[in-house]
C-alpha positions in Angstrom: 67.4 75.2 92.2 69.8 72.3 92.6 68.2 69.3 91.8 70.3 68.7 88.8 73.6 69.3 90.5 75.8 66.4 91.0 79.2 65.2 91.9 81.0 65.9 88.7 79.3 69.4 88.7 81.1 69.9 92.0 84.4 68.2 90.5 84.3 70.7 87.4 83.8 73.9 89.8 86.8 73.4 91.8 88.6 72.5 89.1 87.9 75.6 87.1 88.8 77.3 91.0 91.8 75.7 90.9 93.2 77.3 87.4 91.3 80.3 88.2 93.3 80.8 91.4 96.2 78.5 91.6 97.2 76.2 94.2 99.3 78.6 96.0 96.5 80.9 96.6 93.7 78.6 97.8 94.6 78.4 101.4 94.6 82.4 101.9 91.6 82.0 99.6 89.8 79.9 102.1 91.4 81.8 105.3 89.8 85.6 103.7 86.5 83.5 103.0 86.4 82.2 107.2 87.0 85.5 108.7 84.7 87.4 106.4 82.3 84.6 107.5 82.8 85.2 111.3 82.7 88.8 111.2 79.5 88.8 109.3 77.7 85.9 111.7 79.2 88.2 115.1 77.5 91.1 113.1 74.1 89.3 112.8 74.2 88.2 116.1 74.7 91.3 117.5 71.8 93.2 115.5 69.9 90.1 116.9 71.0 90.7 120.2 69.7 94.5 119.6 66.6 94.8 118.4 64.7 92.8 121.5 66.4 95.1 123.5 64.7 98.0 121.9 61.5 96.4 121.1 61.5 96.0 125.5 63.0 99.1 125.9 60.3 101.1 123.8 62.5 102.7 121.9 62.1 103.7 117.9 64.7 102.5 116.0 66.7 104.7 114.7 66.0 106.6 111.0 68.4 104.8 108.4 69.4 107.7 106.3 69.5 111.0 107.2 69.5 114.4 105.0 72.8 116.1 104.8 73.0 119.9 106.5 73.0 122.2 103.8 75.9 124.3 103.8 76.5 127.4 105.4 77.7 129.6 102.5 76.2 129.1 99.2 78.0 127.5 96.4 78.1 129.4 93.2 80.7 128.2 89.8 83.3 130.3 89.3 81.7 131.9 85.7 83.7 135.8 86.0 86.3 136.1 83.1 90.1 135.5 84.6 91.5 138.7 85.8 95.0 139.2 83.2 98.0 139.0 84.9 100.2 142.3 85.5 103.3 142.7 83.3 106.4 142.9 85.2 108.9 145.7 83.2 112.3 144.8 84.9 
Protein backbone atom coordinates (compact mmCIF):
# COMPACT_ATOMS: atom_id res chain seq x y z
CA UNK A 1 0.00 0.00 0.00
CA UNK A 2 3.06 2.12 0.71
CA UNK A 3 5.74 0.98 -1.10
CA UNK A 4 5.97 4.06 -3.18
CA UNK A 5 5.78 6.55 -0.32
CA UNK A 6 8.80 8.45 0.42
CA UNK A 7 10.27 11.32 2.35
CA UNK A 8 9.09 14.15 0.19
CA UNK A 9 5.65 12.44 0.21
CA UNK A 10 5.75 12.85 4.00
CA UNK A 11 7.38 16.53 3.49
CA UNK A 12 4.30 17.54 1.11
CA UNK A 13 1.64 16.11 3.71
CA UNK A 14 2.59 18.17 6.52
CA UNK A 15 3.04 20.82 4.58
CA UNK A 16 -0.40 20.87 3.05
CA UNK A 17 -1.33 20.23 7.23
CA UNK A 18 0.33 23.10 8.00
CA UNK A 19 -1.78 25.63 5.62
CA UNK A 20 -4.67 23.53 6.18
CA UNK A 21 -4.51 24.14 9.94
CA UNK A 22 -2.04 26.85 10.81
CA UNK A 23 0.68 26.79 13.11
CA UNK A 24 -1.24 28.02 16.00
CA UNK A 25 -3.52 25.16 15.93
CA UNK A 26 -1.19 22.14 15.51
CA UNK A 27 -0.28 21.64 19.09
CA UNK A 28 -4.12 21.35 20.21
CA UNK A 29 -4.33 19.46 17.02
CA UNK A 30 -1.92 16.95 18.23
CA UNK A 31 -3.09 17.18 22.09
CA UNK A 32 -7.21 16.13 20.68
CA UNK A 33 -5.42 13.45 18.42
CA UNK A 34 -3.40 11.79 21.94
CA UNK A 35 -6.37 11.72 24.13
CA UNK A 36 -8.76 10.39 21.56
CA UNK A 37 -5.90 7.82 21.17
CA UNK A 38 -5.77 6.86 24.97
CA UNK A 39 -9.35 6.73 25.46
CA UNK A 40 -9.77 4.47 22.56
CA UNK A 41 -6.61 1.96 23.54
CA UNK A 42 -8.24 1.98 27.54
CA UNK A 43 -11.55 1.11 25.61
CA UNK A 44 -9.96 -1.90 23.73
CA UNK A 45 -8.31 -3.02 26.59
CA UNK A 46 -11.08 -3.11 28.61
CA UNK A 47 -13.35 -5.16 26.11
CA UNK A 48 -10.19 -7.30 26.14
CA UNK A 49 -10.10 -7.56 29.63
CA UNK A 50 -14.07 -8.59 29.26
CA UNK A 51 -14.74 -11.07 27.08
CA UNK A 52 -12.24 -13.95 28.75
CA UNK A 53 -14.08 -13.16 31.69
CA UNK A 54 -17.33 -14.18 30.13
CA UNK A 55 -15.98 -16.82 27.94
CA UNK A 56 -14.84 -18.43 31.81
CA UNK A 57 -17.80 -17.35 33.32
CA UNK A 58 -20.21 -19.04 30.74
CA UNK A 59 -22.02 -16.37 30.09
CA UNK A 60 -23.71 -15.30 26.46
CA UNK A 61 -22.74 -12.10 25.54
CA UNK A 62 -25.09 -9.87 25.48
CA UNK A 63 -27.64 -9.13 22.23
CA UNK A 64 -26.23 -5.92 20.48
CA UNK A 65 -29.42 -4.27 19.43
CA UNK A 66 -32.51 -4.56 20.87
CA UNK A 67 -36.17 -3.81 19.51
CA UNK A 68 -37.74 -0.78 20.83
CA UNK A 69 -41.22 -1.29 23.13
CA UNK A 70 -43.98 -0.33 21.06
CA UNK A 71 -45.87 2.32 22.56
CA UNK A 72 -48.59 2.20 24.75
CA UNK A 73 -51.25 4.36 23.00
CA UNK A 74 -51.41 4.15 19.31
CA UNK A 75 -50.23 6.87 17.20
CA UNK A 76 -52.62 8.15 14.62
CA UNK A 77 -51.96 11.87 12.33
CA UNK A 78 -53.95 14.47 13.17
CA UNK A 79 -56.27 14.29 9.62
CA UNK A 80 -59.91 15.94 11.37
CA UNK A 81 -60.60 19.34 9.73
CA UNK A 82 -59.63 22.39 12.38
CA UNK A 83 -62.45 23.16 14.58
CA UNK A 84 -63.30 27.32 13.60
CA UNK A 85 -62.66 29.52 16.26
CA UNK A 86 -65.70 31.21 18.15
CA UNK A 87 -66.30 34.87 17.45
CA UNK A 88 -66.09 37.05 20.34
CA UNK A 89 -69.07 40.02 20.00
CA UNK A 90 -67.72 42.63 22.66
Amino acid sequence: MFQGFGGWHLIAILFLVLLLFGAPKLPALAKSLGQSMRIFRGEMRQMQDESPKQKKDGEAAPAATTAPAAPSEPVTPNTAEPQPKPESNA
